[in-house]
LOVO-734926 format. One line per 4 residues: number of its first residue (from 1); for each residue y, x, z of C-alpha. Coordinates in steps of 0.001 Angstrom, whole numbers, plus 500000, padded with zeros to 6 digits. Each point is the difference from the previous one (the first is absolute). Layout:
N
NUM = Y/X/Z ~ ...
# end
This chain:
649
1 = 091285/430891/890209 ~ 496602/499021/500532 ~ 498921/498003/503309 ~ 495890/500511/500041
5 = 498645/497329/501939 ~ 496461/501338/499233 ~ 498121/499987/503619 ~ 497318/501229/501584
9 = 498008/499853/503805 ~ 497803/501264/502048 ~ 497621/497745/501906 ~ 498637/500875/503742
13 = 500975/503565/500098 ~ 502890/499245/502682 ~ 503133/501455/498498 ~ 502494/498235/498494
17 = 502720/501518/497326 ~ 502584/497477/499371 ~ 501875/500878/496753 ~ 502977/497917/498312
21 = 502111/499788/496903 ~ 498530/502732/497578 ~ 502915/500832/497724 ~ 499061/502065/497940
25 = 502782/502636/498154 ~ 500304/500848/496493 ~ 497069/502172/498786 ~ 500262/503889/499620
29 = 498365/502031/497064 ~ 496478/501722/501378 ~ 501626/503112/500975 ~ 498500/503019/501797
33 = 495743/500493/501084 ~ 499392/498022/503349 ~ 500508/502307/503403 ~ 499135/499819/502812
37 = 502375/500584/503425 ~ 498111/501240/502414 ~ 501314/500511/503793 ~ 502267/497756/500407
41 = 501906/498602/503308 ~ 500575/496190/500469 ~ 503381/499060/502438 ~ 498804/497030/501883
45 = 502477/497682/501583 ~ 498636/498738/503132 ~ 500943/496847/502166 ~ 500960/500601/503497
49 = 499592/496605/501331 ~ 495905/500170/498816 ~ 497265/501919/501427 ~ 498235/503012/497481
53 = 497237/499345/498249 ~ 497140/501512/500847 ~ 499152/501001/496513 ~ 503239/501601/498343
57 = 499428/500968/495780 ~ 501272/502756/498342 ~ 500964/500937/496504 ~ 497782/501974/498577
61 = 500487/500613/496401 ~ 502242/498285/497272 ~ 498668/499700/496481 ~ 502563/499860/497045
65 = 499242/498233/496941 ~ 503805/499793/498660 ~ 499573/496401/499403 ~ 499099/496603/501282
69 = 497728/498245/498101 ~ 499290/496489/500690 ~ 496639/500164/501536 ~ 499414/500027/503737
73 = 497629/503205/501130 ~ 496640/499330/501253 ~ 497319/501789/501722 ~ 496617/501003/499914
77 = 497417/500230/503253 ~ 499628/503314/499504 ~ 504107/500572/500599 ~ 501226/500381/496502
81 = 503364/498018/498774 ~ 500357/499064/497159 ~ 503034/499558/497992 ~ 501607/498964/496792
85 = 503046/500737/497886 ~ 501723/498349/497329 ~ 499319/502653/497426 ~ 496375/499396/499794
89 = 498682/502016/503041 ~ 497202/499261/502861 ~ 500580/502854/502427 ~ 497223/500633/502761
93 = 501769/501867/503008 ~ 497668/501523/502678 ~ 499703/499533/503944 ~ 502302/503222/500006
97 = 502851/498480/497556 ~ 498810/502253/497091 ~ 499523/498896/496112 ~ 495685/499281/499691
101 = 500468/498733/496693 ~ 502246/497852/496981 ~ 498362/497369/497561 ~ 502047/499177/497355
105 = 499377/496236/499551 ~ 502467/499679/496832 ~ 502554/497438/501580 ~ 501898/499376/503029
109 = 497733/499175/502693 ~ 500787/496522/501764 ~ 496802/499917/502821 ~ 497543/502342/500811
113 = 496892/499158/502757 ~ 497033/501978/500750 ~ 496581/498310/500969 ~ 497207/500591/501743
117 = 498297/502980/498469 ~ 503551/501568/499406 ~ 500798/498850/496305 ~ 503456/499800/499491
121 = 501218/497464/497887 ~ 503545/500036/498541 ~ 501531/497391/497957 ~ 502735/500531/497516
125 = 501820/497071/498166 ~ 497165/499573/497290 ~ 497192/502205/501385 ~ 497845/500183/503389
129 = 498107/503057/500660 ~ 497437/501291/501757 ~ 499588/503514/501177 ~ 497836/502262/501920
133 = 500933/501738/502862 ~ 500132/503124/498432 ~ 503041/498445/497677 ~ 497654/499498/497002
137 = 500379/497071/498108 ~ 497017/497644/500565 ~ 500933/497239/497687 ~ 502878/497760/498920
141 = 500451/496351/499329 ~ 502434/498610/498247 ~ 501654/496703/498954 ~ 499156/498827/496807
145 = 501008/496505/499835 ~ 502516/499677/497266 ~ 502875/499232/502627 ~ 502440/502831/498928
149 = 501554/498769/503752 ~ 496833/500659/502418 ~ 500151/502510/502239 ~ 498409/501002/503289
153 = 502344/499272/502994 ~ 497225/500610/503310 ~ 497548/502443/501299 ~ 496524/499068/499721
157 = 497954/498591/502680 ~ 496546/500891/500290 ~ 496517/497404/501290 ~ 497395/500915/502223
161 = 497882/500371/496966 ~ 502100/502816/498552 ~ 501875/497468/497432 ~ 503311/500719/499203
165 = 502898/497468/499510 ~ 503301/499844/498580 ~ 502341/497540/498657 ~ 501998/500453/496679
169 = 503249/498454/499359 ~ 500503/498543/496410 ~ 503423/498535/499345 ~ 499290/496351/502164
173 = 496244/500569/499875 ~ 498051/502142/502861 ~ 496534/500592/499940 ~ 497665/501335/502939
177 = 496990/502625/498563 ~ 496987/501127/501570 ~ 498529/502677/498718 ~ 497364/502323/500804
181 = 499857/503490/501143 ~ 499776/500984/496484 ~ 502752/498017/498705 ~ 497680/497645/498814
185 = 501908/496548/500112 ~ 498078/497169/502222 ~ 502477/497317/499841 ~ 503310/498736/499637
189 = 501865/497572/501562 ~ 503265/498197/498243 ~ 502835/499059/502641 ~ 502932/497716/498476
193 = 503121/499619/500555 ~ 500086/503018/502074 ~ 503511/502386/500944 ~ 498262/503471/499579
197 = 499749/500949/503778 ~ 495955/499580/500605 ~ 498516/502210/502608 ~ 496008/500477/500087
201 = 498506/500045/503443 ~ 495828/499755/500430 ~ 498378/498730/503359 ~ 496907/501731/501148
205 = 497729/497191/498472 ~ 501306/500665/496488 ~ 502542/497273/500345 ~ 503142/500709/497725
209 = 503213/499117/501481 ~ 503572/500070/498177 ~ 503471/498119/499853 ~ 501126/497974/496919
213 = 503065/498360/500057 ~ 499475/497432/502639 ~ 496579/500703/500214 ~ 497429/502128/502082
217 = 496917/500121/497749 ~ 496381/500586/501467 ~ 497326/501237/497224 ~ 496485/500229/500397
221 = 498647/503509/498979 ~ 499139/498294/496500 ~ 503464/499046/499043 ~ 499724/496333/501170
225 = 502566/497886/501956 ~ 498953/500190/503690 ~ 503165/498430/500998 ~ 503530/499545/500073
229 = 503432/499536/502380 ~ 502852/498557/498941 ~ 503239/501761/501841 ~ 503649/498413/500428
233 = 501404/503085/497520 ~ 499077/503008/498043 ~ 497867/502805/501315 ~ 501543/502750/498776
237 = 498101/502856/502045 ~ 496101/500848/500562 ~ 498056/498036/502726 ~ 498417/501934/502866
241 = 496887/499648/501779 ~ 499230/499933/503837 ~ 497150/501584/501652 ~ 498017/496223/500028
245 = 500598/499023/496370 ~ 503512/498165/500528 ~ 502411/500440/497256 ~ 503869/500453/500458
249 = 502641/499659/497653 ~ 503717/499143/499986 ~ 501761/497434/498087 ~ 503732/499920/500069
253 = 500835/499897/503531 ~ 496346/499048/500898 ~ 497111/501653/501500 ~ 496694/498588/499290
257 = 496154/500451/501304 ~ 497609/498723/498114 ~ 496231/499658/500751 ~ 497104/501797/498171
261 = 499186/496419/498635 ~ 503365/499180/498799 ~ 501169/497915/502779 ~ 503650/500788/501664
265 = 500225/501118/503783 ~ 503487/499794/500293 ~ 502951/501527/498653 ~ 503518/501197/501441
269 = 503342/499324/499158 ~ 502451/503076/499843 ~ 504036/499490/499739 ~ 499889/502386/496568
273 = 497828/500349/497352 ~ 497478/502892/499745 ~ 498622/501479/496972 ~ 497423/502659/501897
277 = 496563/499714/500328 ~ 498751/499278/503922 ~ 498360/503406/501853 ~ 497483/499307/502760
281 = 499562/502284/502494 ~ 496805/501298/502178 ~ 500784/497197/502631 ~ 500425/496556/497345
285 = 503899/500372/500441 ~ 501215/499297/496326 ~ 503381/501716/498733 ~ 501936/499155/497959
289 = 504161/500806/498629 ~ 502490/497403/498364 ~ 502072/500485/497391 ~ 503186/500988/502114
293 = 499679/500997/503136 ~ 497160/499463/502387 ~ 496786/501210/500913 ~ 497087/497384/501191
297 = 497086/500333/501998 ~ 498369/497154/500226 ~ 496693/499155/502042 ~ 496842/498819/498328
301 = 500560/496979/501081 ~ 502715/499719/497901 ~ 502994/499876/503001 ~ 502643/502576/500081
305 = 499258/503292/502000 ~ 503427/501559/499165 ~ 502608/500621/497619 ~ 501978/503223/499023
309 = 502932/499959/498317 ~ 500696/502785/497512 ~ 502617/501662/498189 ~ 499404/499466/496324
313 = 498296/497971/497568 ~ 496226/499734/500167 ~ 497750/499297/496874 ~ 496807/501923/501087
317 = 497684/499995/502624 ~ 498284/502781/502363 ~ 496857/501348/501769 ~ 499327/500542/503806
321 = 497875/502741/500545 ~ 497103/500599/502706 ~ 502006/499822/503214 ~ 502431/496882/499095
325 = 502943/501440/498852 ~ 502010/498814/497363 ~ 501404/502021/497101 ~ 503416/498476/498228
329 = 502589/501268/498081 ~ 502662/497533/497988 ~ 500917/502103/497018 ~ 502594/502783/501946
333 = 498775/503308/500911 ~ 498394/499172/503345 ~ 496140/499095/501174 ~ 499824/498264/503225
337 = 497113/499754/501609 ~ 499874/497285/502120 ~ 497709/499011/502767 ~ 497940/497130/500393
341 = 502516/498190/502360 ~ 502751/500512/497341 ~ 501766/502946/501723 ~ 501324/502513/497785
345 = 498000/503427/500409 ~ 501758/502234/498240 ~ 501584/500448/496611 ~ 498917/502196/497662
349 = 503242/501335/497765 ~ 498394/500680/496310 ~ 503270/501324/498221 ~ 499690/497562/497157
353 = 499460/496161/499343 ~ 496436/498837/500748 ~ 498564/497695/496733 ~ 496102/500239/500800
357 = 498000/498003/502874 ~ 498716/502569/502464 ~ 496620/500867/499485 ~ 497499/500357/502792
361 = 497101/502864/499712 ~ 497946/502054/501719 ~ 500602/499887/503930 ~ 502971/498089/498974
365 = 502174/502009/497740 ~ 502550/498298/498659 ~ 501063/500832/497183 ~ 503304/498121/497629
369 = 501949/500613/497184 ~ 504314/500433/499383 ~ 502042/499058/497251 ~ 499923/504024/498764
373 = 496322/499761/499222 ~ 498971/502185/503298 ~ 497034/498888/501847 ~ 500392/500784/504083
377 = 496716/500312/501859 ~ 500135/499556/503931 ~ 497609/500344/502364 ~ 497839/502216/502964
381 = 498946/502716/497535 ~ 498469/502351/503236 ~ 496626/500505/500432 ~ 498941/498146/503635
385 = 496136/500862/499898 ~ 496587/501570/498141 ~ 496986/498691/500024 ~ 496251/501881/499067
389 = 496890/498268/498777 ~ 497499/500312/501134 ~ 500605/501616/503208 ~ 496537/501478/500359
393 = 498253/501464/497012 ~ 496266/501627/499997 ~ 499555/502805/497342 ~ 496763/501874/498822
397 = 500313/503898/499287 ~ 501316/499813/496515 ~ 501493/496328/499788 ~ 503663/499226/499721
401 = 501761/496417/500717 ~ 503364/499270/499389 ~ 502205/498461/502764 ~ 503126/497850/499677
405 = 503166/499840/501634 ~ 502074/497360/500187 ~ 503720/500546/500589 ~ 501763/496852/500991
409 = 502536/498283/499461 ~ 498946/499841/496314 ~ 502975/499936/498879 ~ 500934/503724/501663
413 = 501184/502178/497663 ~ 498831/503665/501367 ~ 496458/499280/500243 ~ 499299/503192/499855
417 = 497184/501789/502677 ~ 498188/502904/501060 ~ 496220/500396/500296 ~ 498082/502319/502659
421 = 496993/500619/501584 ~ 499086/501375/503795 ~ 497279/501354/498398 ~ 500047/501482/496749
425 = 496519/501651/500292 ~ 498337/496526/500445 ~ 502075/497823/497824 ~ 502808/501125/497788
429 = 502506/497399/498667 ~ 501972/500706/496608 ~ 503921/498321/499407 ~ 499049/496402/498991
433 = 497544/499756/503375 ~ 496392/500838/498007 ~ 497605/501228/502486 ~ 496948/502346/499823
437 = 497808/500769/502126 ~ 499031/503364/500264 ~ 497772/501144/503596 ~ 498511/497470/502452
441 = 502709/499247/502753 ~ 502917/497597/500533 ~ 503291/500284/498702 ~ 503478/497857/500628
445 = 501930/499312/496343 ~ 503333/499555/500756 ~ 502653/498432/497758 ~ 503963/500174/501201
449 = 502515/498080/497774 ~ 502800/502185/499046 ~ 502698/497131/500513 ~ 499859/499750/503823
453 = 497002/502355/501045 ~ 497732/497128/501047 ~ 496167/501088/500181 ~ 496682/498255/499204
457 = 496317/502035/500398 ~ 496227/499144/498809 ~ 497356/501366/501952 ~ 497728/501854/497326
461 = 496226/500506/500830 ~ 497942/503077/497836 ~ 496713/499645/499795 ~ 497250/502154/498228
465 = 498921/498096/496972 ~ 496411/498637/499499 ~ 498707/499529/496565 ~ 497125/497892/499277
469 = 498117/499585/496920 ~ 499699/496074/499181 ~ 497467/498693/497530 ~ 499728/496597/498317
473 = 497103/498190/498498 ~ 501735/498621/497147 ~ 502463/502817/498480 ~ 497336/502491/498556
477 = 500784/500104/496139 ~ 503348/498198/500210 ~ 502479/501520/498510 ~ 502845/500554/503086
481 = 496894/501119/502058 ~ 501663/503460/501014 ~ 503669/498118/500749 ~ 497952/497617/502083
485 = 498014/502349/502185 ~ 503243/501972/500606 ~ 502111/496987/500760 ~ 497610/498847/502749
489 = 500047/504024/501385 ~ 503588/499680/500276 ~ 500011/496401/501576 ~ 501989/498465/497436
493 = 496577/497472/499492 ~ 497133/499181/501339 ~ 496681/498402/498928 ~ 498130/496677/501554
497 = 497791/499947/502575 ~ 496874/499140/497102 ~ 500656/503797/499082 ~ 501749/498782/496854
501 = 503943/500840/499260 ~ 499911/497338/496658 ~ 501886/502041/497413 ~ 500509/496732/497674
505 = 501562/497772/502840 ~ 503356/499295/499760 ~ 502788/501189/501977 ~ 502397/497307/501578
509 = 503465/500599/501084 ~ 499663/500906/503502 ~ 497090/502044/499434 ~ 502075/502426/497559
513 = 502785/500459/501700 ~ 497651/501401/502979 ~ 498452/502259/498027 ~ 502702/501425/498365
517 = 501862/500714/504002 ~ 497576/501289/501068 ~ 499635/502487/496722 ~ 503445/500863/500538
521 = 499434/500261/503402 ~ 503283/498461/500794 ~ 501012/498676/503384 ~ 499170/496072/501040
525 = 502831/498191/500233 ~ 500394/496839/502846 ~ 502900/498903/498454 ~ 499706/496235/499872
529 = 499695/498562/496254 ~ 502333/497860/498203 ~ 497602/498269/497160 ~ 499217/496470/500247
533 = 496264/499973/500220 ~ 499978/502931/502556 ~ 497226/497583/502238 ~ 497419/501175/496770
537 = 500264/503301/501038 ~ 497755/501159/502504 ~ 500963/502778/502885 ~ 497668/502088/498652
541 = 502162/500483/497036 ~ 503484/499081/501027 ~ 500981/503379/500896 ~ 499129/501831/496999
545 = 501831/496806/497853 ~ 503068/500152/502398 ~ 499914/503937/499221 ~ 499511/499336/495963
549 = 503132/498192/500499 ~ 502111/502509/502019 ~ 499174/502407/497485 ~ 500803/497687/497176
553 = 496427/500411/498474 ~ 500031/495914/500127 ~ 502546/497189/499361 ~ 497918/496811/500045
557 = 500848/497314/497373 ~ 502580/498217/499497 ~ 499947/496847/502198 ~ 499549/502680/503072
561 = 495654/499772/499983 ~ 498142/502904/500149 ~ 496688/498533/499059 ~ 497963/502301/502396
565 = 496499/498404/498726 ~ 500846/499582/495974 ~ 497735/502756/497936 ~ 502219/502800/499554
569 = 500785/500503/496117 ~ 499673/503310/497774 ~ 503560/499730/499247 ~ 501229/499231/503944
573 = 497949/502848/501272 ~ 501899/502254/497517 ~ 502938/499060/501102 ~ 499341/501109/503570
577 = 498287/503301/499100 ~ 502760/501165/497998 ~ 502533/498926/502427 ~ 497780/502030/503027
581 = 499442/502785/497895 ~ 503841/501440/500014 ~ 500012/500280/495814 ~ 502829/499379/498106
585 = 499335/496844/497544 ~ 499596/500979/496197 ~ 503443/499288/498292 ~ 498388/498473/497044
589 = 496963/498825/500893 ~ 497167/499695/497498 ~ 496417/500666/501076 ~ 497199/500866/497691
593 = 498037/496453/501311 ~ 498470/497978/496825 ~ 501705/497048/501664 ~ 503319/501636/500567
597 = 502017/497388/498303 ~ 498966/497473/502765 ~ 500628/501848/503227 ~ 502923/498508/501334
601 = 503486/501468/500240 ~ 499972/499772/503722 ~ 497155/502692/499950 ~ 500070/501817/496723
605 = 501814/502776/501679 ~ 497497/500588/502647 ~ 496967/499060/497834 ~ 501464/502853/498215
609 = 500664/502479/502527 ~ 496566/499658/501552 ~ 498190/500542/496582 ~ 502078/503088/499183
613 = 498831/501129/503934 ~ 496647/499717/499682 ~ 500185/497146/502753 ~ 496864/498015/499106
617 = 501185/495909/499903 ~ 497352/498666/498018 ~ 496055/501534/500093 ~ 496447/498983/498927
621 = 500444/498612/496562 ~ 499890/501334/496631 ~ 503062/499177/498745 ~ 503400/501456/500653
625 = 501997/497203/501628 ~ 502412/499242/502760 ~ 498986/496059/500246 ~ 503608/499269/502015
629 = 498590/497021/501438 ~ 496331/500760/500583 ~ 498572/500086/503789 ~ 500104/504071/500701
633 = 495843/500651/501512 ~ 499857/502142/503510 ~ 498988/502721/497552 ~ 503130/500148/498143
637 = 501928/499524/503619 ~ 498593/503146/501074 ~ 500345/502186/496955 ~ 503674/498665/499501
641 = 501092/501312/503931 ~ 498343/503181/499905 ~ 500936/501164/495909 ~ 503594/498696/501650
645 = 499602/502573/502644 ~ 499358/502947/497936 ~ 503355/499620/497911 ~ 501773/498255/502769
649 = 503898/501903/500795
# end
């Protein structure tokens, strides 16, 4: 037997999933392909004594991977779970419990985590890799220290800068790493005398937290000593962060809260030892179970709010989700999900041993592992309501626009609908809600989810098109002339009040990304923005950027900046043609550009696919380059959206 005392949390979400002794049974030989169990029923054991909850889960789908594995699953934001297997295997498992994908990552995988632009990273004993989330392989780093003993024991934890961190073990020797999003190594930092259990946590100023021993250790971003704390005993499980910066961890039968600046708030005393890491919920209350039998919920002022006693040994820690409750299971067959005030729910009866922490996703899924390797996914999986946007829409004779519906919750699995118009004479609508507009009138588009027949409409306005014929001072001779006169017909740009449209001007950022909506003609968006500089960018072109982004046309970078007022790039404006244009990316990408060999990787592909298009990315000088990093001219913008829109599917 195996006990895995391996933990994980989740921080603020408001469930908690208590887990305990992980014993894990001898292994079985990779047997059959991975299957899926759809439409299954769940018995639930209720208490009579306690009120119903008001939100009751279901089992929706089980997912079979014949063994255990020692990794815990994890989950992306867009809904995917993640999980590994001890024969080498990452498998990515959609919303609706079916197989997306397997990486083989060589080795048994010990800790996968996904960051914020959806790379997965899974390490295995000697290896930690990163893939895409397609299930490519992005790149792998491994540990090359001599230490025949080293292995990787943790997940990695990831900065606000979009550094990644992880801890090797090596025999009695641990180091931290930094390294970049490349693999590139930053720093190292040595940590003595250590027992092998360090968890990586990072604050939102870059701040690297993690347990040593006796020891919490701060580190500045650069690898420095920020600070230290000295506990009674060993921290043997990862610290946890509270919504203001204070850090929790148990030692032995101690619970301890620790200022950003190192300095203890207090601690509490239990009767047992505990070897979980603390979960905070929504409201400050901090959880946390001992190694026997109990349950704490303590208040953030470190006094006791309750205590529950359970059946079972508990090694693990949990999640509350959204509303409060609390998610536990001790290593038997049964969930409970248990409500703020430590009533008992209901229990959820699994069939098998649970070994994984529950796992909280979309619109609070939970989602945990048993000792036969099956994964069982709970949750409200019904559609509850559709959304269109925009809700009124004005059309020329001859345009089109392209609405979008938004089923929620996301995590509903039938998301299919059904488009119509009242008037198909005036406005005609096709199966993924593109409208055109065809005689002057009004029309109502009307979507209807087929899970639940809720409606949404858009009020669509025809119009009879007007067509001017701009003129500039400034573009006679130049060579996008043509593209320019036509992209200011069609709206897609205009000149400056001088008379002059400044073909050689650079683009920025913002200014793109309106260009090319409004040459797709795609629907504004007023879906609020997530990136961190969204105060750069001005109303007039946060719709079309919040639309980029719903259509996935636009990521941002990786600290979460869209730069709305950086000069756009030749080999950034590619990117979002290509990705606009509906073309399938060259397989083996290699353009006939004198300065192939330095377009970057990230691009090649679509650098590719837009030369062998005809899409125009680079104009006005003699030789044939793509110049990846050169500042793409208002000239080149134009000619790029409208060659796009002759070849675009």
């Amino acid at each position: 037997m195996i006990v895995n005392l391996i933990s994980k949390r989740l921080v603020g979400l408001g469930l908690i999933v208590m887990v305990s002794l992980n014993v894990l049974p001898l292994r079985s030989v990779l047997a059959d392909p991975i299957e899926v169990k759809p439409d299954l029923t769940i018995p639930i054991k209720l208490d009579p004594s306690i009120l119903q909850l008001n939100k009751k889960l279901s089992l929706a789908w089980e997912y079979d991977l014949k063994q255990i594995g020692w990794s815990e699953p994890a989950v992306g934001s867009d809904g995917t779970v993640y999980m590994g297997t001890e024969y080498k295997y990452l498998t990515a498992i959609n919303l609706e419990g079916t197989n997306r994908w397997n990486y083989n990552a060589g080795g048994e995988i010990i800790a996968i985590s996904v960051d914020d632009t959806q790379t997965i990273y899974a390490a295995t004993l000697k290896e930690l890799h990163a893939i895409n989330p397609d299930g490519t392989g992005k790149w792998i780093f491994k540990i090359d220290n001599g230490d025949p003993h080293s292995n990787f024991r943790t997940a990695p934890a990831f900065g606000p800068d979009g550094t990644i961190y992880t801890v090797f073990h090596g025999g009695s020797i641990d180091q931290l790493v930094a390294l970049e999003s490349d693999k590139t190594l930053k720093w190292s930092y040595r940590l003595k005398d250590s027992l092998g259990f360090e968890n990586v946590m990072v604050g939102s100023d870059g701040t690297i937290y993690m347990n040593s021993d006796t020891k919490l250790l701060a580190l500045k971003p650069n690898g420095t000593k920020k600070w230290e704390f000295e506990a009674n005993k060993d921290i043997l499980a990862s610290p946890t962060l509270g919504p203001k910066g204070t850090i929790y961890f148990a030692s032995d039968n101690e619970l301890y809260a620790i200022s950003p600046d190192g300095s203890k708030q207090w601690s509490t005393t239990f009767s047992e030892s505990t070897y979980a890491s603390p979960v905070v919920g929504s409201n400050g209350t901090i959880y946390i179970s001992s190694a026997k039998r109990n349950l704490y919920a303590v208040n953030p002022d470190g006094s006791l709010k309750w205590t529950l006693p359970e059946k079972g040994y508990v090694f693990k820690s949990g999640a509350t989700d959204s509303t409060g409750m609390i998610y536990s299971h001790t290593g038997s067959r049964y969930l409970y999900a248990i409500n703020p005030n430590k009533s008992v729910k209901y229990t959820y009866d699994l069939g098998d041993n649970l070994v994984s922490t529950p796992l909280i996703g979309l619109n609070d899924s939970v989602y945990v592992k048993d000792t036969k390797g099956i994964l069982h996914a709970l949750g409200n999986y019904t559609v509850s309501t559709v959304s269109l946007s925009p809700t009124t829409l004005n059309l020329n004779k001859g345009d089109n626009s392209t609405l979008i519906a938004d089923v929620s919750p996301r995590s509903a699995l039938n998301k299919k609908v059904h488009w119509q118009s009242s008037n198909p004479t005036v406005a005609a609508v096709d199966n993924v809600g593109k409208v055109t507009g065809l005689t002057p009138g009004t029309a109502k588009i009307s979507v209807q989810t087929d899970d639940g027949g809720f409606i949404a409409e858009c009020t669509v306005t025809v119009k009879e098109a007007t067509v001017s014929s701009p003129s500039f001072i400034d573009t006679a001779g130049n060579w996008a002339a043509s593209a320019i006169i036509e992209g200011a017909k069609k709206e897609i740009v205009r000149g400056y009040p001088d008379g002059t449209f400044r073909p050689d001007a650079n683009v920025t950022r913002a200014e793109f990304t309106v260009m090319l909506i409004k040459g797709i003609k795609a629907a504004e968006v007023s879906k609020a923005l997530t990136f961190k500089d969204i105060s750069n960018i001005g109303s007039w072109a946060a719709p079309s950027v919040a639309a980029a982004v719903n259509l996935g046309f636009i990521k941002g970078y990786p600290d979460n900046t869209f730069r709305p007022n950086d000069n756009i790039t030749h080999a950034e404006m590619a990117s979002m043609v290509i990705r606009a244009s509906g073309l399938i990316l060259e397989t083996k990408p290699t353009s006939g550009y004198e300065d192939d060999s330095r377009i970057p990787d990230w691009v090649r592909a679509a650098a590719t696919t837009a030369e062998q298009n005809g899409i125009i990315i680079v104009g006005g000088i003699p030789q044939h380059i793509f110049d990846s990093n050169g500042f793409a001219t208002r000239s080149e913008a134009i000619s790029a959206i409208l060659s796009m829109l002759k070849v675009k599917k």
